[in-house]
Steps between C-alpha positions, in 0.01 A plus 500: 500500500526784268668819555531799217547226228778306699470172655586513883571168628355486896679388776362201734281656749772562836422237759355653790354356854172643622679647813726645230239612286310712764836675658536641151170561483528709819836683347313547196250723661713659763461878510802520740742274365761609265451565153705214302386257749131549416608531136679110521206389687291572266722381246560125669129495484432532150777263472351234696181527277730415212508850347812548248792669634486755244140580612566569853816739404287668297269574753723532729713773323842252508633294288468118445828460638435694842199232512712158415685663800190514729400154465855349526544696829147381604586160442769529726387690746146513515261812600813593719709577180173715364648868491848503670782646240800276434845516588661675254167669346355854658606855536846509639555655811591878461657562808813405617518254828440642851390855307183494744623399755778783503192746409276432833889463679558884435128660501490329891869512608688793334449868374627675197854611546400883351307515872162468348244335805368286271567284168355618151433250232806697286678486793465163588509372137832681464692364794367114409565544109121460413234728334292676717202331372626187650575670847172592501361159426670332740331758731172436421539097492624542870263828565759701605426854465837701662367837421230416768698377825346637817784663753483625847732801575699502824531798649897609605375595851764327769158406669281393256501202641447577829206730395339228262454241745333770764230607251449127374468436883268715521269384241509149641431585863337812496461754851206384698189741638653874517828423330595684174712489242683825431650600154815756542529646116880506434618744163667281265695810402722649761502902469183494368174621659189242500210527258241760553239318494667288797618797668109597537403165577759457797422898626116407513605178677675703786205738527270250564724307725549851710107479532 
């Protein structure tokens, strides 16, 4: 076989079962699987119909070696070997142990110490010793969105409590035929007259009550 004027010597053909031969099939054609696994499929395919190593890392966009590599591991391991990144080989890890960890520990279990309600990504990034574009990463991996936490505010009124569970009550058992439920409007704001608009609506109230 002939390639650009140089003689390319081909490899045996990679010895493959049929069982073998249609998993890679199967990763060959997967839309879902990852990228360099479909690629080595592929790859161990052309090898088991004896195409020269050069050849597939041509069209594979690798070199010869990255092949020789493919069909060792194969041998080895079989279709479970197809894709998976060797010790040693990869994209290091960026991020220092328990970095995440400490990130979802704080957003859920502490505030910022300037008495903020809430963590910002600078914030957060800051007090970790990350860049905020990793904060907010490790955000969206976990769908954590702090900015959007849903409170309920207490009111400081010594019988909130008390009151609470009457108008709850109320709502669950309900008066019977002839009973009513009467609302008393209470000023938030001591000193200061009610609304207009109320003050009208509460006189009309009495005149037709006086009826």
């Amino acid at each position: 076989m002939v390639f650009c004027g140089m003689l390319i010597a081909a490899a045996e053909a990679l010895p493959v079962t049929d069982s073998q031969r249609a998993e890679l099939a199967r990763m060959a054609a997967s839309t879902v699987l990852p990228h360099r696994q479909v690629v080595q499929a592929r790859a161990l395919l052309w090898a088991a119909d004896g195409v020269a190593n050069e050849e597939i890392a041509r069209r594979s966009g690798v070199d010869s070696d990255a092949v020789r590599r493919w069909r060792k591991r194969f041998a080895e391991t079989g279709t479970d070997g197809v894709g998976v990144i060797a010790k040693g080989r990869g994209r290091k890890p960026s991020l220092p142990p328990g970095t995440v960890e400490e990130v979802l520990r704080l957003t859920h279990q502490e505030l910022p110490a300037d008495g903020s309600t809430q963590w910002s990504t600078r914030s957060l990034a800051a007090r970790v010793g990350v860049g905020k574009d990793t904060v907010a990463q490790i955000w969206a991996d976990h769908n954590l969105k702090p900015w959007k936490v849903d409170t309920f505010k207490v009111s400081n009124d010594p019988r909130f409590e008390e009151k609470l569970v009457d108008v709850v009550g109320l709502y669950l058992n309900p008066p019977g035929p002839g009973g009513g439920l009467q609302l008393r409007r209470e000023n938030p704001m001591p000193g200061v007259g009610p609304h207009p608009a109320v003050a009208a609506d509460e006189n009309r109230q009495g005149r037709d009550d006086d009826a």
